[in-house]
N, CA, C and O of each residue as an XYZ file, in Angstrom:
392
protein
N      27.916     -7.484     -0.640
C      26.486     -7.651     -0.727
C      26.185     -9.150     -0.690
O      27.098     -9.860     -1.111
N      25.274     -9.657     -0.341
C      24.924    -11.007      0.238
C      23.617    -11.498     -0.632
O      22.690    -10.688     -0.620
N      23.451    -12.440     -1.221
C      22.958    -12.783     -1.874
C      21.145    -12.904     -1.076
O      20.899    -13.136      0.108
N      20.496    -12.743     -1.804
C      19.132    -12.888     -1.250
C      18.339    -14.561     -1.980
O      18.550    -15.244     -2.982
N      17.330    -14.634     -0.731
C      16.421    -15.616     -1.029
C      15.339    -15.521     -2.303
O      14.923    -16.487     -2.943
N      14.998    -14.154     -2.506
C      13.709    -13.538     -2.923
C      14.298    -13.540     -4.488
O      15.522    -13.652     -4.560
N      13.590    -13.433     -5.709
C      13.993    -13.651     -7.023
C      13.434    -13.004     -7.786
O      12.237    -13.194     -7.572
N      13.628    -11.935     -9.036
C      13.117    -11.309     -9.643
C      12.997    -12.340    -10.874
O      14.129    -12.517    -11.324
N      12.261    -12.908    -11.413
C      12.351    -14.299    -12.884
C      11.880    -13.263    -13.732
O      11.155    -12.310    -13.443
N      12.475    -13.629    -14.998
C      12.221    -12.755    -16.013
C      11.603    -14.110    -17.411
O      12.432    -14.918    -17.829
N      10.485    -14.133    -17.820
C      10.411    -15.502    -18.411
C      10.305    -14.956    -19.994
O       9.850    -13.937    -20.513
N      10.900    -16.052    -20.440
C      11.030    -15.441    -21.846
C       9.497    -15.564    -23.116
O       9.415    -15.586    -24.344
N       8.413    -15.624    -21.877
C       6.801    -15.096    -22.616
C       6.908    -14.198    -22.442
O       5.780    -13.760    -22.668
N       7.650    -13.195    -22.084
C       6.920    -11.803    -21.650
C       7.894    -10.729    -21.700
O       8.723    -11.299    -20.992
N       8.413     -9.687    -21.965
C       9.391     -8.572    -21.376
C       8.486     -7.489    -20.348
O       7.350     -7.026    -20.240
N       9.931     -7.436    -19.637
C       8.946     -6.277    -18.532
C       8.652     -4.849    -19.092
O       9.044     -4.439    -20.185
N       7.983     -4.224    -18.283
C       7.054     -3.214    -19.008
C       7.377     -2.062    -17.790
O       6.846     -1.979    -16.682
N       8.440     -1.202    -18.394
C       8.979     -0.215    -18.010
C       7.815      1.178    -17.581
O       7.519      1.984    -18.464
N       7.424      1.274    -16.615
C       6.431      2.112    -16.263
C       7.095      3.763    -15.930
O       6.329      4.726    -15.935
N       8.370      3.908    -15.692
C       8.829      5.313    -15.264
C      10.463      5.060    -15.010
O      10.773      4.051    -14.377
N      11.269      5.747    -15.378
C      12.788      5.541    -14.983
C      13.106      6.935    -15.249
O      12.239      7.394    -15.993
N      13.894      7.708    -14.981
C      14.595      8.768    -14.928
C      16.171      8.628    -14.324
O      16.465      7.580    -13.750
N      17.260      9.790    -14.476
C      18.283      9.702    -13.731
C      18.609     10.885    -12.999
O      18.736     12.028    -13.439
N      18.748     10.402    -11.637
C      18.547     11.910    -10.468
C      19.867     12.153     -9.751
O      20.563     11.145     -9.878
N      20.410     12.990     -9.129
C      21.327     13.682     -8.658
C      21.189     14.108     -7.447
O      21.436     15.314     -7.446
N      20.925     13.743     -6.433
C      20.574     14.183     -4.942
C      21.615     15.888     -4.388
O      22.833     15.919     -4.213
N      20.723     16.992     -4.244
C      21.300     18.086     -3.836
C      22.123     17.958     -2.723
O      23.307     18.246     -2.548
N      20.874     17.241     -1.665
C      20.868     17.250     -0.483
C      21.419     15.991      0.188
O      21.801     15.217     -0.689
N      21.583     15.553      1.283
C      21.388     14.297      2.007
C      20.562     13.548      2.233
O      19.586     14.261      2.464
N      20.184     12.244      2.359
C      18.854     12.183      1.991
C      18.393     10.668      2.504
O      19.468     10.075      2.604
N      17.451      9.847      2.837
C      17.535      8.976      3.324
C      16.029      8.534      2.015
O      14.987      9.136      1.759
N      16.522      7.459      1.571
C      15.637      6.579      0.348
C      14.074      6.635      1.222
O      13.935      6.480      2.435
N      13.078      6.880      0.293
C      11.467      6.730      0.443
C      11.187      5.603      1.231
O      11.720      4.573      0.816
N      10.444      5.486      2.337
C       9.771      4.333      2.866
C       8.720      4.030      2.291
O       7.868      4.915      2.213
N       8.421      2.658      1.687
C       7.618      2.401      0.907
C       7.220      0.838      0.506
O       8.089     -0.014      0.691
N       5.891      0.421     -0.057
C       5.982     -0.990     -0.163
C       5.526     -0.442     -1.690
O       4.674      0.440     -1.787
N       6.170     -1.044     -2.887
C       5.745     -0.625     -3.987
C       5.072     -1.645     -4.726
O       5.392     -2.774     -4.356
N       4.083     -1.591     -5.830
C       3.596     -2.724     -6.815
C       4.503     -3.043     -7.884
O       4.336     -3.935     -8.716
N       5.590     -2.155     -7.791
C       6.031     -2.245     -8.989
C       7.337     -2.630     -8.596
O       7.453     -2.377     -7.397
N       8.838     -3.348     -9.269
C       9.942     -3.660     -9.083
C      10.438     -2.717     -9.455
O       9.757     -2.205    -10.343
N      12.012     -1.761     -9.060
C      12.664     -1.584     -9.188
C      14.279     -1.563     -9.490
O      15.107     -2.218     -8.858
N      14.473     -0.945    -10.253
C      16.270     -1.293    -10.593
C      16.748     -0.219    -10.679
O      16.480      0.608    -11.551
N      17.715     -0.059     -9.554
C      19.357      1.201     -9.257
C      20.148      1.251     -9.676
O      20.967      0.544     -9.090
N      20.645      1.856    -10.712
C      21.824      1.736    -11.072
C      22.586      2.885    -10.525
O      22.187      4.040    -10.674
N      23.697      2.579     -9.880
C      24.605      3.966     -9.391
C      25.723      4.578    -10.171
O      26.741      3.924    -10.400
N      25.592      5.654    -10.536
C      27.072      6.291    -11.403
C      28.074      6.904    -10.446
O      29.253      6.657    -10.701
N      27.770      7.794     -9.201
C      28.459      8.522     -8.431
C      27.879      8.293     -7.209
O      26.662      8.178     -7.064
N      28.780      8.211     -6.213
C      28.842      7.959     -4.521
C      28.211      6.488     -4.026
O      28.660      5.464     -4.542
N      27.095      6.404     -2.954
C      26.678      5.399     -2.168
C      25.584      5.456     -2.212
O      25.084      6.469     -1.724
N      24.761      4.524     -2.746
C      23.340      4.322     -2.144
C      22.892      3.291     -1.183
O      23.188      2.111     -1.369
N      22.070      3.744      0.018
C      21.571      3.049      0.812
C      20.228      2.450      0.886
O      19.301      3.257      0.817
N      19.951      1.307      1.001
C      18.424      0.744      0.662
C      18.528     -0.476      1.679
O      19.371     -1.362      1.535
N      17.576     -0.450      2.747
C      16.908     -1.721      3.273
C      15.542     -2.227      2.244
O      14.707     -1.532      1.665
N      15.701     -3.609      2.290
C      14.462     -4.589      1.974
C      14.472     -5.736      2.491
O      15.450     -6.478      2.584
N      12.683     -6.069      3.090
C      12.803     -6.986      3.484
C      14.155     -7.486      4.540
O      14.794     -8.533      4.439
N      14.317     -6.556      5.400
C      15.311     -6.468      6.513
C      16.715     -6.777      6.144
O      17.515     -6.947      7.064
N      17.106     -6.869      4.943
C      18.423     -6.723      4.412
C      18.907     -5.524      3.695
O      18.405     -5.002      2.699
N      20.097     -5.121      4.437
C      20.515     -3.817      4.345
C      21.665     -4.041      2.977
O      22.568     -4.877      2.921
N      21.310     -3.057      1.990
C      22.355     -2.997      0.601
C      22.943     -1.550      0.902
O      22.468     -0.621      1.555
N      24.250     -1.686      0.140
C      24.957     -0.527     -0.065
C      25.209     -0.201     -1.602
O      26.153     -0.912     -1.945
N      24.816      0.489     -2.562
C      24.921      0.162     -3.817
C      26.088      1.196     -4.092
O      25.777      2.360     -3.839
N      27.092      1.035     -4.459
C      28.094      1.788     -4.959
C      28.197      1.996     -6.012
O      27.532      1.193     -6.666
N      29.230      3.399     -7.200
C      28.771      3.588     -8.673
C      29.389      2.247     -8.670
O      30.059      1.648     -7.828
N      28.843      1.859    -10.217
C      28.947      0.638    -10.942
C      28.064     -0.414    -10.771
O      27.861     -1.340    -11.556
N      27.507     -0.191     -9.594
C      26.726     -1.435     -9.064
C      25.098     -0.967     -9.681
O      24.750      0.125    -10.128
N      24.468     -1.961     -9.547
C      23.178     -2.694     -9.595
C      22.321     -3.029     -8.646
O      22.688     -4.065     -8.091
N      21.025     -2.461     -8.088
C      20.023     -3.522     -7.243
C      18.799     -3.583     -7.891
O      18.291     -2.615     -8.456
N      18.341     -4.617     -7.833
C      16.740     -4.343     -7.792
C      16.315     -5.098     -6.756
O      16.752     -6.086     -6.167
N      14.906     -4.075     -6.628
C      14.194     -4.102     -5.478
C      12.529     -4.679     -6.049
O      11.972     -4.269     -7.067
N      11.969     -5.723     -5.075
C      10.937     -6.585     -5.665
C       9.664     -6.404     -4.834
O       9.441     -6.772     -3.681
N       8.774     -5.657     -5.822
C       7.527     -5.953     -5.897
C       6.700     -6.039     -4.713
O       6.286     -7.197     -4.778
N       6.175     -5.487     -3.602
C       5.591     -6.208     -2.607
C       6.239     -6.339     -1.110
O       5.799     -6.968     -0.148
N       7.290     -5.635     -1.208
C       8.439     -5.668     -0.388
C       8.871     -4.248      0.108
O       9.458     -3.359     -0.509
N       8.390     -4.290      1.464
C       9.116     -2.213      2.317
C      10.471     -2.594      1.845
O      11.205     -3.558      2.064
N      10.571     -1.361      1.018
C      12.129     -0.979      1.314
C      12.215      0.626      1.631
O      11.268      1.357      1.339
N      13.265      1.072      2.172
C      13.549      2.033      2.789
C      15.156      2.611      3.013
O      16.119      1.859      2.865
N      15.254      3.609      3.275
C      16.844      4.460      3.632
C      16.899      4.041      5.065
O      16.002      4.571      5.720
N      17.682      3.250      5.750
C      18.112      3.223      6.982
C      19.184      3.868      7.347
O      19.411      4.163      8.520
N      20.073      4.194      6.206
C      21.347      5.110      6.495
C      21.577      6.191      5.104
O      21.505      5.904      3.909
N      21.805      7.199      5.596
C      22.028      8.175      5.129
C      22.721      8.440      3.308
O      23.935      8.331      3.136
N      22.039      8.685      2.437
C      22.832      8.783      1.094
C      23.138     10.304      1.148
O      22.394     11.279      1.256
N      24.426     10.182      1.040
C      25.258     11.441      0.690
C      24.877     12.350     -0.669
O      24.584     11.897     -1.775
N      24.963     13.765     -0.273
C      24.530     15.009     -1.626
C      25.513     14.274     -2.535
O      26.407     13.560     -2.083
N      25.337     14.451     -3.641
C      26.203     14.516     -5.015
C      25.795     12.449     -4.981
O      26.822     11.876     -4.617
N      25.166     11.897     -5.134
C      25.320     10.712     -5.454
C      24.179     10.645     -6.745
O      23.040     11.099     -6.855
N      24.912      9.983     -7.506
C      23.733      9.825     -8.966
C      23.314      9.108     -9.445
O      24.144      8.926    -10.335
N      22.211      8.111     -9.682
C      21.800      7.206     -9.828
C      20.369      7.158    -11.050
O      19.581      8.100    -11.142
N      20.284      6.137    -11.731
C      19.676      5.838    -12.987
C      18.660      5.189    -12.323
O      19.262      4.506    -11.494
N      16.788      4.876    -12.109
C      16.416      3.939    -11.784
C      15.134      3.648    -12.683
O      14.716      4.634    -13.291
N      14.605      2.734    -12.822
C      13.769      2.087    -13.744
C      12.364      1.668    -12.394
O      12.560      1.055    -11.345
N      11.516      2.029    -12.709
C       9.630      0.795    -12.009
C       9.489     -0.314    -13.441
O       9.519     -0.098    -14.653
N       9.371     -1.226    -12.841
C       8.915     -2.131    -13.664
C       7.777     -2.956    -13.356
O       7.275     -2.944    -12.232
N       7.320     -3.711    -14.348
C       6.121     -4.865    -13.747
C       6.886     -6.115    -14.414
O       8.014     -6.189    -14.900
N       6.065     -6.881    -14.292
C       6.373     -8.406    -14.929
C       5.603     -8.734    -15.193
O       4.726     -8.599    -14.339
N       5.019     -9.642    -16.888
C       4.473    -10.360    -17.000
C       3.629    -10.912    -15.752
O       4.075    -10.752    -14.616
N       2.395    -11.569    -15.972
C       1.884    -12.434    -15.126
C       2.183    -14.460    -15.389
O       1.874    -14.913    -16.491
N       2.511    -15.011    -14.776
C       3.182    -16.053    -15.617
C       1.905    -17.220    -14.378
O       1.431    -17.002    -13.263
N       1.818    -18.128    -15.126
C       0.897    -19.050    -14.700
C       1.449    -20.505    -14.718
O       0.734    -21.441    -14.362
């Protein structure tokens, strides 16, 4: 995975404000939501591969791994996530920082 330009800052006025997280289990095959969201996201993977474009950089999140996805930004499934993959994910906001 390749490091990105784009930065999630977390400043220590504020903690983020967890709006919805659940942990899901894909039946099927499945290609990630196309979407530009308000809110940030964070993947955590327990079982198989997850696939996510943003902002035209393609991630592969494998169990153990970590992404988050920022605010304002299409991301999307460009390649295929396999049935049985399980993953933890969190919406978040951020503080407004001035």
């Amino acid at each position: 995975m390749e490091n990105s330009t784009v930065h999630i800052s977390v400043s220590e006025l504020g903690l983020p404000f967890v709006s919805d997280c659940d942990i899901l289990t894909t039946s099927e095959d499945f290609y990630h939501m196309d979407r530009t969201a308000d809110f940030n996201v964070l993947i955590y993977v327990t079982d198989g591969t997850m696939y996510v474009t943003e902002n035209g950089q393609d991630y592969e999140i494998a169990a153990g791994e970590i992404l988050f996805l920022k605010s304002g930004f299409r991301h999307f499934g460009k390649y295929e996530t396999l049935r049985g993959t399980r993953w933890f994910y969190a919406h978040f906001y951020l503080p407004e920082t001035t």
